[in-house]
C-alpha positions in Angstrom: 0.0 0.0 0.0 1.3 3.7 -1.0 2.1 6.4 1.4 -0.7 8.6 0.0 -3.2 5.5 0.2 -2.3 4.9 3.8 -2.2 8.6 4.9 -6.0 9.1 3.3 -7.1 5.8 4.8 -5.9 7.5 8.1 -7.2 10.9 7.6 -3.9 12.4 7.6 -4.0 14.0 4.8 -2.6 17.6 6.5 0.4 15.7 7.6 1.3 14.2 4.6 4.0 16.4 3.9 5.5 16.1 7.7 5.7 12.7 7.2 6.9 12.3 4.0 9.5 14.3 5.1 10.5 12.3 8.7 10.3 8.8 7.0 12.8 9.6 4.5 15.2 11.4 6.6 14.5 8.3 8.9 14.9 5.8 6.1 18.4 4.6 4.9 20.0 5.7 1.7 18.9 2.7 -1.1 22.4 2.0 -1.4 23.4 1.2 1.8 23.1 -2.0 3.7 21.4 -2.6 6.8 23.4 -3.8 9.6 24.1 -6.6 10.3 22.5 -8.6 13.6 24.0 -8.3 16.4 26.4 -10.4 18.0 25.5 -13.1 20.0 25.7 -12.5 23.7 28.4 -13.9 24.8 28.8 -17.1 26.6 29.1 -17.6 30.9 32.4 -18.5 31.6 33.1 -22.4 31.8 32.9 -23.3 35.2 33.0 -27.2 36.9 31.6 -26.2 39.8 28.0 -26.4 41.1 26.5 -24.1 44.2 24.3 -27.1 46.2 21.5 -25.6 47.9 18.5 -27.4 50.2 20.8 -29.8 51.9 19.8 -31.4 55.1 21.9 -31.0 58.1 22.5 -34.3 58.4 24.0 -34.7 54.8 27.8 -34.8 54.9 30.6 -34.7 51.9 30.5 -38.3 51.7 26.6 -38.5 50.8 26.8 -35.7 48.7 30.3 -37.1 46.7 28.1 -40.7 46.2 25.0 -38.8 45.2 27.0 -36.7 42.2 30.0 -39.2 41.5 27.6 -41.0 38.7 27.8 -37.5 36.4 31.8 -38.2 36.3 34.7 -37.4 38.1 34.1 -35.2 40.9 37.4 -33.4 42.0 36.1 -31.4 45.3 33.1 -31.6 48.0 32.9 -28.5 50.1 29.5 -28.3 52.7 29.3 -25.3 54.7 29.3 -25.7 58.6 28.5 -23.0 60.8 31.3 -21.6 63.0 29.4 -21.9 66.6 27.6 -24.8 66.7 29.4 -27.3 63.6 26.5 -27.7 61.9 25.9 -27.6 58.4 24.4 -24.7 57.0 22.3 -26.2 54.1 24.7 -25.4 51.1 27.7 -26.7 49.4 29.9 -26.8 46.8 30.6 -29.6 44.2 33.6 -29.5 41.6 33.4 -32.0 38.4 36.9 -32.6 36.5 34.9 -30.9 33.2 32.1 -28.5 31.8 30.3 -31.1 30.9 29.9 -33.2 34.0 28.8 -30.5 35.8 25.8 -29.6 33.1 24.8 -33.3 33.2 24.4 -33.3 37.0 23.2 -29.6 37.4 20.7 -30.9 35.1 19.6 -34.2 36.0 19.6 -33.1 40.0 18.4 -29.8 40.4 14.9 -30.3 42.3 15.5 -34.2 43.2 14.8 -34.7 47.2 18.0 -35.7 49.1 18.0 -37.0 52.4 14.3 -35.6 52.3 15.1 -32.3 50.7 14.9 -30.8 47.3 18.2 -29.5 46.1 18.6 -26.8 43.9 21.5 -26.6 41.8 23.1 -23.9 40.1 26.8 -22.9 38.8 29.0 -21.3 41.4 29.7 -17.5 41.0 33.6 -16.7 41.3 34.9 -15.6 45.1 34.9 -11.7 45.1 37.8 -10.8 47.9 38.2 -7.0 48.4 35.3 -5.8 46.2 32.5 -3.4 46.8 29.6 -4.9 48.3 26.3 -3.2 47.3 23.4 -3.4 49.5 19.6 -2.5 48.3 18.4 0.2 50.5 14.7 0.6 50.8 13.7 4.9 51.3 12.9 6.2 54.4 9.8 7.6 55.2 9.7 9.8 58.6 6.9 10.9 60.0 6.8 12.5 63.4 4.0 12.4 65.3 4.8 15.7 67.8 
């Protein structure tokens, strides 16, 4: 459909000449290519190692090595214990010798129950020593009531 045909259809018939005159300055040269698409985004970093949350305090490396050990080779098994009392604080860490192993477990285990508990599974973020920690802070509102 023409410019005209589309601009009468719409009653815009004043504007015609406005328009006429954005859409072309708006519009690319005939000559010129478009751009191409955009790059893909780029990939996460590889990373072996998968963030264990939901685990039951009574679950120890040793349950947690058998429970992932079928995916391959697992090189590490870190759970979390609280300083005071020694117990575990629901969250570990599990390192698989590849990329790959640790997609096939993250995958096949995140939401099975463990020892009674659904783990969820995700890859470990990188330790951050020394950088700035930023903290959501919700506005204050003050009233005073005098």
């Amino acid at each position: 459909m023409a410019l005209p045909e589309l601009l009468s259809r719409l009653r815009l018939a004043p504007l015609r000449h406005h328009l006429r005159r954005s859409l072309s300055a708006a519009a690319p040269p005939p000559d010129e290519r478009p751009p191409p698409h955009p790059p893909a985004p780029p990939q996460p970093p590889s990373n072996p190692k998968l963030f264990v949350a939901g685990l039951s305090w009574s679950a120890d490396e040793r349950s947690l090595m058998d429970a992932f050990s079928s995916f391959g080779t697992v090189t590490e098994v870190r759970i979390m214990y609280d300083k005071n009392s020694g117990r575990s604080r629901g969250f570990g860490f599990v390192q698989f010798s590849n990329d790959y192993e640790a997609k096939c477990a993250k995958d096949a285990m995140d939401g099975k129950v463990m020892l009674g508990r659904p783990l969820r599974i995700s890859f470990a973020l990188g330790k951050v020593r020394g950088g700035p920690v930023i903290v959501p802070r919700l506005p204050t509102v003050c009233k005073f009531n005098i």
